[in-house]
C-alpha positions in Angstrom: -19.6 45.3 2.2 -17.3 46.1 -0.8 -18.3 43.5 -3.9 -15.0 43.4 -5.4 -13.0 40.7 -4.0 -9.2 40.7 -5.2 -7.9 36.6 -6.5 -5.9 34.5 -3.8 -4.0 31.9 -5.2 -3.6 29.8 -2.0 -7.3 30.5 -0.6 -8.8 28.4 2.4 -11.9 30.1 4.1 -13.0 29.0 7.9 -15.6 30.6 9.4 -16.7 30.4 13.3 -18.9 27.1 12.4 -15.6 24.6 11.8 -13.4 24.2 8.7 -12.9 22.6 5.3 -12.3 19.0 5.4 -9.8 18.6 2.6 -6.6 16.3 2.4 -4.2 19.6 2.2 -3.7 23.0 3.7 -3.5 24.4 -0.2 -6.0 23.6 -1.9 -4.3 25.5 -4.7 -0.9 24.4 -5.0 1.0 23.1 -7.5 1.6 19.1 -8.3 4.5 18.2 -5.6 6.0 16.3 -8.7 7.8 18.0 -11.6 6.1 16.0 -14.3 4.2 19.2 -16.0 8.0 21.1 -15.9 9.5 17.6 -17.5 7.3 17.0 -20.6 7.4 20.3 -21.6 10.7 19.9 -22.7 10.2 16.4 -24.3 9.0 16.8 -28.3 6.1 15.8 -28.7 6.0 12.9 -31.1 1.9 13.6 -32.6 -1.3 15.2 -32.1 -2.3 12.9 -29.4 0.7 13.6 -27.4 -0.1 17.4 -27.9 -3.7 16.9 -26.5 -2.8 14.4 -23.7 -0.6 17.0 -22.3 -3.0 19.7 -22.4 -5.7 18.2 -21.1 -3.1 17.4 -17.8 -2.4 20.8 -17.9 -5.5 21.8 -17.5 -6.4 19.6 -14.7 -3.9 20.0 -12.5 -4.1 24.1 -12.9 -7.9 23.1 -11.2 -6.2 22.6 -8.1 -6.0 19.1 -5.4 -9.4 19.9 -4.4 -11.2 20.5 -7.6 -8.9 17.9 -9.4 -10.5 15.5 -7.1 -13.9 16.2 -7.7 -14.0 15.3 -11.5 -14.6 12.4 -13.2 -12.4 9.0 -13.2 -11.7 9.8 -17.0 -11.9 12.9 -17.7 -8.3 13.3 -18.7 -8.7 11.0 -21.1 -12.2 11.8 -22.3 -10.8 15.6 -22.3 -7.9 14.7 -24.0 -9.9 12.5 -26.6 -12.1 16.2 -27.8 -8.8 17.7 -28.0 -7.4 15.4 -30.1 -10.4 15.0 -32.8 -11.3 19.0 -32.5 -7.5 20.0 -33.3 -6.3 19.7 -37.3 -3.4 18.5 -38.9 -1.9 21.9 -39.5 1.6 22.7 -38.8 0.5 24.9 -35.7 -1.9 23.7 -32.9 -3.9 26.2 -30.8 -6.7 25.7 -28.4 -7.7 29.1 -29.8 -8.5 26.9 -33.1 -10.9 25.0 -31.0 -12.3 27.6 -28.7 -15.9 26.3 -29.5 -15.7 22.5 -29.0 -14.7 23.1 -26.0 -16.6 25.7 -24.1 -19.2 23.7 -22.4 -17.0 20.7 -21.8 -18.4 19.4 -18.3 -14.9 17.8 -16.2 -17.7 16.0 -13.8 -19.6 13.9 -16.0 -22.0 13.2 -13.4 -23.3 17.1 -13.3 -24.1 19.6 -16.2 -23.0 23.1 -15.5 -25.9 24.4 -18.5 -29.0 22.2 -16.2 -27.0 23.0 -12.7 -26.1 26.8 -13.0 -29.6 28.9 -13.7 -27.8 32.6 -13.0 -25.3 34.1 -15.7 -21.8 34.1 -15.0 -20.4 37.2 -16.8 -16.6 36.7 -17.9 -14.7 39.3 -20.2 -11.6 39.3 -21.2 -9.0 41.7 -19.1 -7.0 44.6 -20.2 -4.1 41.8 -21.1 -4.0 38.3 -22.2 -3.6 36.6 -19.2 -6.4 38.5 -17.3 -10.0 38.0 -16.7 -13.1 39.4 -15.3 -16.0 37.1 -13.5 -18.9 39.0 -12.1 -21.3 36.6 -10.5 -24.5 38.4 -10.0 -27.1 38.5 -7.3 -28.7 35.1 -7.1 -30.5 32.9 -5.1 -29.2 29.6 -4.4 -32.1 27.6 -3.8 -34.0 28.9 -7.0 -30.7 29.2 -9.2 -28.8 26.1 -8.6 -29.5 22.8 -8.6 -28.8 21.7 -5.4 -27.6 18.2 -4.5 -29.5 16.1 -2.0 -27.8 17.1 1.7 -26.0 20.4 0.4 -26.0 22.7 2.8 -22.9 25.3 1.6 -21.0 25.9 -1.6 -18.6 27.8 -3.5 -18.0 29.0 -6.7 -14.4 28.9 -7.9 -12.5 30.0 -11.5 -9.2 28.9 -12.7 -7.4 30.5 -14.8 -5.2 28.4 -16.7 -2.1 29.0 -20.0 -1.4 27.0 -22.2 1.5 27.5 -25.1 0.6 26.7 -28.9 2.8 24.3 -30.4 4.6 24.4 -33.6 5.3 21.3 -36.4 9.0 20.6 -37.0 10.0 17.7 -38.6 8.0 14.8 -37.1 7.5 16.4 -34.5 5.2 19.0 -32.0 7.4 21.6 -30.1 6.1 24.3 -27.7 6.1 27.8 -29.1 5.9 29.4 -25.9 6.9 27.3 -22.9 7.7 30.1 -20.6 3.9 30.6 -20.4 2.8 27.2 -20.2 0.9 25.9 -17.5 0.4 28.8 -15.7 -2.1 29.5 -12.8 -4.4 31.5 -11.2 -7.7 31.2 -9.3 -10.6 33.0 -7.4 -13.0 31.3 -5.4 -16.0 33.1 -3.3 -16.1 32.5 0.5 -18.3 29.5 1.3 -21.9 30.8 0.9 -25.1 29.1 2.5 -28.0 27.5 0.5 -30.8 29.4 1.2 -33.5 31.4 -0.7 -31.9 34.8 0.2 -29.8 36.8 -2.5 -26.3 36.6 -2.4 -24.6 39.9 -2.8 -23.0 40.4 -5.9 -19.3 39.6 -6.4 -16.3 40.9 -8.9 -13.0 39.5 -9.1 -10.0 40.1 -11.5 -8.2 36.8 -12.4 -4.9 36.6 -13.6 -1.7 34.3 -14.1 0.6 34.0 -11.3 4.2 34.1 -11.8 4.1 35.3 -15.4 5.2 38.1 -17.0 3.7 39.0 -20.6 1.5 36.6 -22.6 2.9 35.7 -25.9 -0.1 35.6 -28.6 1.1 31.8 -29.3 -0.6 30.8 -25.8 -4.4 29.9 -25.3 -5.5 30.6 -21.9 -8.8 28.3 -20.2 -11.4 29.5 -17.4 -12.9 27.0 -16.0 -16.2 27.3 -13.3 -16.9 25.4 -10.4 -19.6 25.0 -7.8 -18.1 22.6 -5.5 -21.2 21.7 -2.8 -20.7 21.0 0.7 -23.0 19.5 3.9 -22.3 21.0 7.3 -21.7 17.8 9.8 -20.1 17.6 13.1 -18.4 20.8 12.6 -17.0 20.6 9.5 -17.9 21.1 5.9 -17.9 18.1 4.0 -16.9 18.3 0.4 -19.7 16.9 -1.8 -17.3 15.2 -3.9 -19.0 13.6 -6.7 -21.8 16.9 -7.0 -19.4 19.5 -7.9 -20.2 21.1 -11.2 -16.8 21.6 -13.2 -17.1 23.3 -16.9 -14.7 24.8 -19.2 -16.8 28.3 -20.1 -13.8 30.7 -22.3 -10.8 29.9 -24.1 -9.3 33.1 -24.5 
């Protein structure tokens, strides 16, 4: 069995047993509205704009599926470190604030640090815009902590851009907006809970429909491990157990 498995952007495993329950056939596609598109090219009028926006950004590049699964407010609360992290310069970059927010947990009801017990390795990729995951052998019953009913899961990355914006006037303008709020996301098949090793895994991430990264854009990787119980045929998503962290801001 080869361990390198190449990045899907529209991904939905079924196995023999039944299928994902989920409320769309993509679990990965874009917002059916054109908001993300539309305030890009509306100046923003402060800081807080700037940080609202990214934190949207950065949300919806999780996907319907993931989106779902964090918290009520984490916009808002996401938005909120954004906004006290960033300075008052004359350029704002999540590059700038690469440390206050590597950790940040999207599902306030999990902690990635307790949850996840293995290492997740992530390096940066030959170009901006790229990434490397390796998720090593690891047994999910020792190295997870496993909600109450769980009987599957998944570990998914996104991989998400995000353009630097410049001060003109009294206002925030995007630096690089044909990079903005670009996409791109691995997930592994769904794996059983058990206390066998999983074999280990290697995937390449990179944005989707984007030619070269500008160094004005910051890009995010987020990990998941959404859970899932096996009932009547189906696998259930576990919605309020997933574990959703920002880990690099490249």
């Amino acid at each position: 069995m080869s361990t390198h498995l190449e990045l899907r952007s529209t991904y939905l495993y079924s196995d023999g047993l039944g299928s994902i329950t989920t409320q769309k056939n993509n679990i990965y596609s874009k917002p059916t509205s054109t908001s993300l598109s539309q305030e890009s090219e509306i100046p923003f009028k402060n800081k807080f704009a700037v940080a609202t926006y990214i934190s949207k950004v950065i949300h919806q590049g999780l996907g319907m599926e993931l989106d779902a699964m964090t918290s009520a407010y984490s916009s808002k609360k996401l938005a909120s470190q954004i906004n006290s992290s960033l300075d008052n310069s004359n350029k704002l970059s999540l590059n700038q604030i690469a440390e206050d927010l590597v950790g940040f947990d999207l599902n306030e009801n999990t902690s990635f640090d307790s949850s996840v017990r293995t290492k997740l390795c992530i390096k940066p990729g030959a170009h901006k815009g790229h990434a490397i995951l390796h998720i090593p052998s690891f047994v999910p019953e020792n190295d997870l902590e496993v909600p109450e009913g769980a009987t599957n899961f998944k570990i998914s990355a996104s991989l998400i851009s995000l353009s630097d914006f410049q001060r003109k006037s009294e206002i925030f303008e995007m630096i690089s907006p044909s990079t903005d709020s670009k996409f791109g996301h691995y997930q592994t098949p769904m794996l059983p809970i058990l206390k066998i090793s999983t074999q280990p895994m290697t995937s390449q991430l990179r944005l989707m429909e984007c030619g070269l990264i500008s160094y004005n854009t910051a890009t995010v990787l987020v990990l998941a491990v959404k859970f899932y119980q096996y009932k009547d045929k189906r696998f259930i998503p576990m919605v309020d157990q997933a574990v959703i962290s920002i880990r690099r801001v490249f």
